[in-house]
C-alpha positions as CSV (number, residue, x, y, z in Angstrom):
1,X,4.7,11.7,33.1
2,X,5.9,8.8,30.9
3,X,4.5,9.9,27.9
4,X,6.4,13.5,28.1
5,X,9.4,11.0,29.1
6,X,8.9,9.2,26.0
7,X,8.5,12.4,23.9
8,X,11.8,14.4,24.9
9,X,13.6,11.2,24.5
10,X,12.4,10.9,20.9
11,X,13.0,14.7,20.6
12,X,16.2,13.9,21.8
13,X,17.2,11.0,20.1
14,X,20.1,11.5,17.8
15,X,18.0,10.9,15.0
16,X,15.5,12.9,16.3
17,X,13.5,15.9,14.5
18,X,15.7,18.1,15.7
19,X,18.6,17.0,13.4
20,X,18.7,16.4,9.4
21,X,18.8,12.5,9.9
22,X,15.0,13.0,10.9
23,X,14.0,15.2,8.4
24,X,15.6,14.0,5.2
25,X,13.8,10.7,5.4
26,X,10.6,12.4,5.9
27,X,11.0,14.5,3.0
28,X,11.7,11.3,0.6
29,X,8.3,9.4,1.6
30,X,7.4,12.5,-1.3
31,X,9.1,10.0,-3.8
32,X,7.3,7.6,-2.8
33,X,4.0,9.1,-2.5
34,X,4.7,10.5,-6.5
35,X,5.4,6.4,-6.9
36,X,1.9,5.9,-6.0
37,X,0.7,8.2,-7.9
38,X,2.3,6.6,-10.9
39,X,0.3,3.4,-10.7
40,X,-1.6,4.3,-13.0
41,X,0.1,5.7,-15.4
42,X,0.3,3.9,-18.9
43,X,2.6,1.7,-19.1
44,X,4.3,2.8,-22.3
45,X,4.7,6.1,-19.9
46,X,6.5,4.5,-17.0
47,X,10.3,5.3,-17.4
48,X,12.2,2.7,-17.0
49,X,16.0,4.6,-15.8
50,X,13.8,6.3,-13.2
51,X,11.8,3.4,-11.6
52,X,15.9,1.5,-11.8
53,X,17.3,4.6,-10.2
54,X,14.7,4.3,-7.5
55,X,15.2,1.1,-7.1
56,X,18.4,1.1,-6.8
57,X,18.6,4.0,-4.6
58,X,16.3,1.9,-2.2
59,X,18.4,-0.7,-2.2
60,X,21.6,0.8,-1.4
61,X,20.1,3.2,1.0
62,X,18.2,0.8,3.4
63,X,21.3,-1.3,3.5
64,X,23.3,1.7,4.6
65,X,20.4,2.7,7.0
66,X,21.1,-1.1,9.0
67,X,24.5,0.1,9.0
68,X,25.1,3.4,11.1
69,X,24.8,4.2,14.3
70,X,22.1,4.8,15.7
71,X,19.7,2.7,13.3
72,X,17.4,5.2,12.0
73,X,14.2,3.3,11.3
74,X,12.4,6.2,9.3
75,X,15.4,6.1,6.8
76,X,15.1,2.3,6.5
77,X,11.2,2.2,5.6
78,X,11.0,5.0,3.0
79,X,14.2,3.1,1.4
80,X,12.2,0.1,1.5
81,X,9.1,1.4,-0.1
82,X,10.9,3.5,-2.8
83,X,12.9,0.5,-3.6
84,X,9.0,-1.3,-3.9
85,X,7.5,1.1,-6.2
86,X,10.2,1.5,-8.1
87,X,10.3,-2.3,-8.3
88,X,6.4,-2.5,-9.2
89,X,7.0,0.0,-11.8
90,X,9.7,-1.6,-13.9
91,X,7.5,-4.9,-13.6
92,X,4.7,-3.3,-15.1
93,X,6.7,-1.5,-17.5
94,X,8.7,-5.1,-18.8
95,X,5.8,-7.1,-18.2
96,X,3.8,-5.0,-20.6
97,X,6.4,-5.4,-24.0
98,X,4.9,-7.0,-26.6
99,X,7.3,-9.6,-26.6
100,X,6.4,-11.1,-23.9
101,X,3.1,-13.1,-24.0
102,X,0.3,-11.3,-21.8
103,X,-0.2,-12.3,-17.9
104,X,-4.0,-13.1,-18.7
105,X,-2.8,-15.9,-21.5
106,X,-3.1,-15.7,-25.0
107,X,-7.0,-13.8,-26.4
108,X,-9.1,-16.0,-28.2
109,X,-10.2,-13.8,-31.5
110,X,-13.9,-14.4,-32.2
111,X,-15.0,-15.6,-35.7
């Protein structure tokens, strides 16, 4: 009995899967599945205006998600890990200039 309780409140919730608030925040965990994917991409391949535009979407989106009423937990967490892909990405992808001395220290050439 308290699990079916438990289930038609969540049903019911007003940010339930029966309105949009649910759904579009499922959806988005897409983006950051495809930002898993992109791991391994070279990093010469990583595009740096899309990894900032998902970073920056995270950002501002998991703020806004602490902000409204009722706090909608889904839409905070998928913020939060599109905002850490896209963050991992434009690390790898500015990590890997040549400018910038390598992570593993300068290679030794052999003789």
């Amino acid at each position: 009995y308290r699990a079916a309780m438990s289930f038609q409140a969540f049903l019911n919730h007003p940010a339930g899967p029966k309105t949009v608030f649910f759904w579009a925040p499922t959806f988005k965990w897409g983006l950051f599945l495809a930002g898993l994917a992109d791991m391994n991409r070279p990093r010469e391949a990583i595009s740096a205006p899309m990894a900032s535009a998902l970073t920056a979407s995270g950002v501002l989106l998991a703020r806004y998600a602490t902000q409204i009423t009722p706090f909608n937990v889904n839409l905070f967490l998928v913020n939060i890990a599109v905002c850490s892909t896209g963050v991992y990405q434009l690390s790898r992808k500015f990590l890997g200039l040549p400018h910038l001395p390598a992570i593993d220290g300068p290679k030794e050439e052999k003789a």
